[in-house]
C-alpha positions in Angstrom: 0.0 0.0 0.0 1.6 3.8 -0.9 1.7 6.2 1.6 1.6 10.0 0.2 3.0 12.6 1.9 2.6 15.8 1.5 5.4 17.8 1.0 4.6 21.1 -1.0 3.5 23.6 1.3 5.7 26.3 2.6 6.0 25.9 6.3 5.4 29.3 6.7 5.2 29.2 10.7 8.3 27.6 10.6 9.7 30.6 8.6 13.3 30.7 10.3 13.7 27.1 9.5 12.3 27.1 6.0 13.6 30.2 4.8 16.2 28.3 2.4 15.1 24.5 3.1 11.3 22.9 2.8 9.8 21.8 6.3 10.4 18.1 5.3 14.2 18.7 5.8 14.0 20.5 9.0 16.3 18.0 11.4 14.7 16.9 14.6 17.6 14.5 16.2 19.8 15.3 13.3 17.4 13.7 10.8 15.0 15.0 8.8 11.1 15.4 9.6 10.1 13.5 6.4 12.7 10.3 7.3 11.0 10.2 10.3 7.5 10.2 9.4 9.0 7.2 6.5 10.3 5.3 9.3 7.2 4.9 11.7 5.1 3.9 8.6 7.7 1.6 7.6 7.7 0.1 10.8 3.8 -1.2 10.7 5.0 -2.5 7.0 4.0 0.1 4.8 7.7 1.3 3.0 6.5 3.1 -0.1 6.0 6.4 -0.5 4.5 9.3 -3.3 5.7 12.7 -2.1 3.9 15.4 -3.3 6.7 17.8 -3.7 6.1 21.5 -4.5 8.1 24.5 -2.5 11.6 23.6 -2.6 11.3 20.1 -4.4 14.7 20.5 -5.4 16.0 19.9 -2.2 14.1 17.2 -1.7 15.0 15.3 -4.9 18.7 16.0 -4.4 18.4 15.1 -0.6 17.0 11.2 -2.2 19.8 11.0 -5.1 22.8 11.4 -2.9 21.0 9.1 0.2 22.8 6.3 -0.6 26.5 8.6 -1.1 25.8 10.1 2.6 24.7 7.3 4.5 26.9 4.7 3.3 31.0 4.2 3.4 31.4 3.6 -0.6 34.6 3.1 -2.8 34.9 5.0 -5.8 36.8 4.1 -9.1 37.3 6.8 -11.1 37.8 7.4 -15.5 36.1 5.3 -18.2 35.3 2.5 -15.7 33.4 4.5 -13.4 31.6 3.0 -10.9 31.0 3.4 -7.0 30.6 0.1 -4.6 28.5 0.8 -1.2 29.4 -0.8 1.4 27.3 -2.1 4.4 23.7 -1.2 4.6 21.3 1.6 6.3 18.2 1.1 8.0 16.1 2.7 5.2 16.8 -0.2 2.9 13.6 -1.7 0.8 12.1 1.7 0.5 10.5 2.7 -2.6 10.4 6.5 -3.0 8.2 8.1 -5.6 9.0 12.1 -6.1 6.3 14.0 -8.1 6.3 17.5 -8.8 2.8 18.8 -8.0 2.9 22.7 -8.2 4.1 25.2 -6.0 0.7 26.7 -5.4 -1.5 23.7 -5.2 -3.9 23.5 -2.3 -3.8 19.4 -1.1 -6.4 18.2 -3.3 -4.8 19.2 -6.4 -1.4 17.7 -4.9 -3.3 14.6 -4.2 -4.8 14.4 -7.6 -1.5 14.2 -9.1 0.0 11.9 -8.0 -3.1 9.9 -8.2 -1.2 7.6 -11.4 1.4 6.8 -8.7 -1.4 5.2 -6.3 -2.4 1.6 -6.4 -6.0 1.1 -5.8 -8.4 2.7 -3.7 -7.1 2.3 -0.4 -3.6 4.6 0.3 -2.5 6.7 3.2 -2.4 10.3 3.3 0.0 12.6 6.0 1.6 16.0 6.1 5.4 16.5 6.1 5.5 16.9 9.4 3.1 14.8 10.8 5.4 12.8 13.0 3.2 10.1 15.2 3.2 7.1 17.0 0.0 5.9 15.6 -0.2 2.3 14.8 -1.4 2.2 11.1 -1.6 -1.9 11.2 -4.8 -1.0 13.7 -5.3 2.3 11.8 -6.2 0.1 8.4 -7.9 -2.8 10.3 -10.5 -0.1 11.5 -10.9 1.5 8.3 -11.6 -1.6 6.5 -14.0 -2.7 9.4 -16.5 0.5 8.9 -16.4 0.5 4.9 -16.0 4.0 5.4 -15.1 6.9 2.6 -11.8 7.4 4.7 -10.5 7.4 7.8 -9.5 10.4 10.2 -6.5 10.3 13.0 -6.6 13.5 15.5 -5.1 14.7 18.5 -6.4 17.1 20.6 -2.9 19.6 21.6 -2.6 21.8 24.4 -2.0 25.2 23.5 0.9 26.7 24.5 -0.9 29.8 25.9 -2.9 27.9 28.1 -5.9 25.7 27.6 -9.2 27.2 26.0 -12.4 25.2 27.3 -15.9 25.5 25.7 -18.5 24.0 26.9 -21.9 24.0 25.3 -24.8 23.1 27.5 -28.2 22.3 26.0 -31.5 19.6 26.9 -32.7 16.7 25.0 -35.3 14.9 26.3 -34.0 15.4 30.0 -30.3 15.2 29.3 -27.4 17.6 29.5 -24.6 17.0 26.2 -21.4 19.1 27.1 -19.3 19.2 24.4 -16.0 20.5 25.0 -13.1 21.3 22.1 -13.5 17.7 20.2 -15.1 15.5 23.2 -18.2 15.0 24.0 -19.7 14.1 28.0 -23.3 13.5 28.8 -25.1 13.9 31.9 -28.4 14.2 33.2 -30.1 17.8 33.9 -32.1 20.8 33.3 -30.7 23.6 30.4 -27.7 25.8 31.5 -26.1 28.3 29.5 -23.0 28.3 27.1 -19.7 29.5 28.4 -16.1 30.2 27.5 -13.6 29.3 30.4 -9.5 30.0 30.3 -7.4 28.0 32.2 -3.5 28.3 32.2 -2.7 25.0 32.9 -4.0 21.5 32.5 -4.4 21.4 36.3 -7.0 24.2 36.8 -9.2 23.1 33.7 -10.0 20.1 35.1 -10.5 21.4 39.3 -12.9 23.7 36.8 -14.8 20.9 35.0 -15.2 18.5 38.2 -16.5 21.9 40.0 -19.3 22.1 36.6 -19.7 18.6 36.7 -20.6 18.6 40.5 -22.9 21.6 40.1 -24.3 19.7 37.3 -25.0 17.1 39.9 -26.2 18.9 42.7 -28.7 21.3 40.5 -26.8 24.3 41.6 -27.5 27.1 38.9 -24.7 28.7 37.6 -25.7 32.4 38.3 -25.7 31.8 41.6 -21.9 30.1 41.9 -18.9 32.3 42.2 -15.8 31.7 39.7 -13.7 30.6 42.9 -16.3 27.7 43.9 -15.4 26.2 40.5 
């Protein structure tokens, strides 16, 4: 099965990185983003890969020609008989490596479209150049085939660096209470509320806030009549 990644865009909130170098080449441990995004895919089996190059390609191509040259010891005979002999092996080898140039513009449709001749079958996976994960694709495809699905979605729900935003949206249906908070949902049972917008600054005080909603919840306590600190 291919996995396509896309590697076009140009990391624009990255901009001190990516000034002369596409985001898929920024080093984290002294490797690039994009070899590590190969590697965890080709650890659940899945080594070959379409990249959807675009801003930069260049580097990227260049950065795939000369892999073997700078990650191998190699002994080169020079003149008419040229030829170069590698010696030992890296970790990366079996890994087929498609590089298509799919426009420097091009939103992630288009990208995908395009490489589209590259893709065997229906059934491919799709990631970002810098969508580094532990995710376990093996369980990943099991579940997609399992709900016959269009495709399948993997999230993660990140703390903001600023603090953590909570909102909660509090409505009745037939006698319950759905709170549904950034991405999650939590159901309890109730009598309508409001809608609120909470800030926290750390993990810690969202959730002493949400067990003191949850208790009020509980209890019947109307919210007009509790004080910020009681939560």
């Amino acid at each position: 099965m291919k996995v396509v990644i896309l590697c076009g865009g140009q990391g624009t909130r990255m901009r001190e990185e990516t000034e002369f170098r596409p985001k898929p080449l920024v080093e984290v441990g002294g490797r690039p983003i994009l070899l590590h995004i190969m590697k965890s895919y080709a650890h659940h089996g899945f080594n070959e890969f379409v990249l959807c190059l675009g801003y930069r390609g260049n580097m990227i191509k260049e950065h795939f020609l000369n892999y073997e040259a700078m990650n191998n010891d190699f002994t080169l005979s020079l003149g008419n008989q040229h030829k170069i002999r590698y010696h030992g092996q890296h970790d990366e080898h079996g890994f087929t490596v498609t590089l298509a140039d799919t426009g420097l513009e091009s939103m992630t449709g288009k990208r995908v479209k395009a490489v589209q001749k590259y893709v065997d079958g229906d059934t491919f996976m799709l990631t970002y150049g810098d969508g580094v994960s532990d995710v376990d694709f093996k369980k990943v495809l099991a579940f997609h085939k399992q709900h016959g699905k269009l495709c399948t979605v993997t999230t993660v729900k990140p703390l903001s660096r600023f603090g953590v935003d909570l909102y909660v949206t509090l409505y009745s249906v037939e006698q319950k209470i759905w709170l549904g908070f950034v991405d999650g949902v939590i159901k309890s049972t109730n009598h309508v509320v409001r809608s609120f917008h909470i800030r926290a600054t750390n993990t810690a005080a969202i959730m002493r806030i949400w067990r003191g909603i949850r208790r009020n919840i509980r209890e019947g306590t109307p919210f007009s009549r509790v004080k910020s600190s009681e939560l």
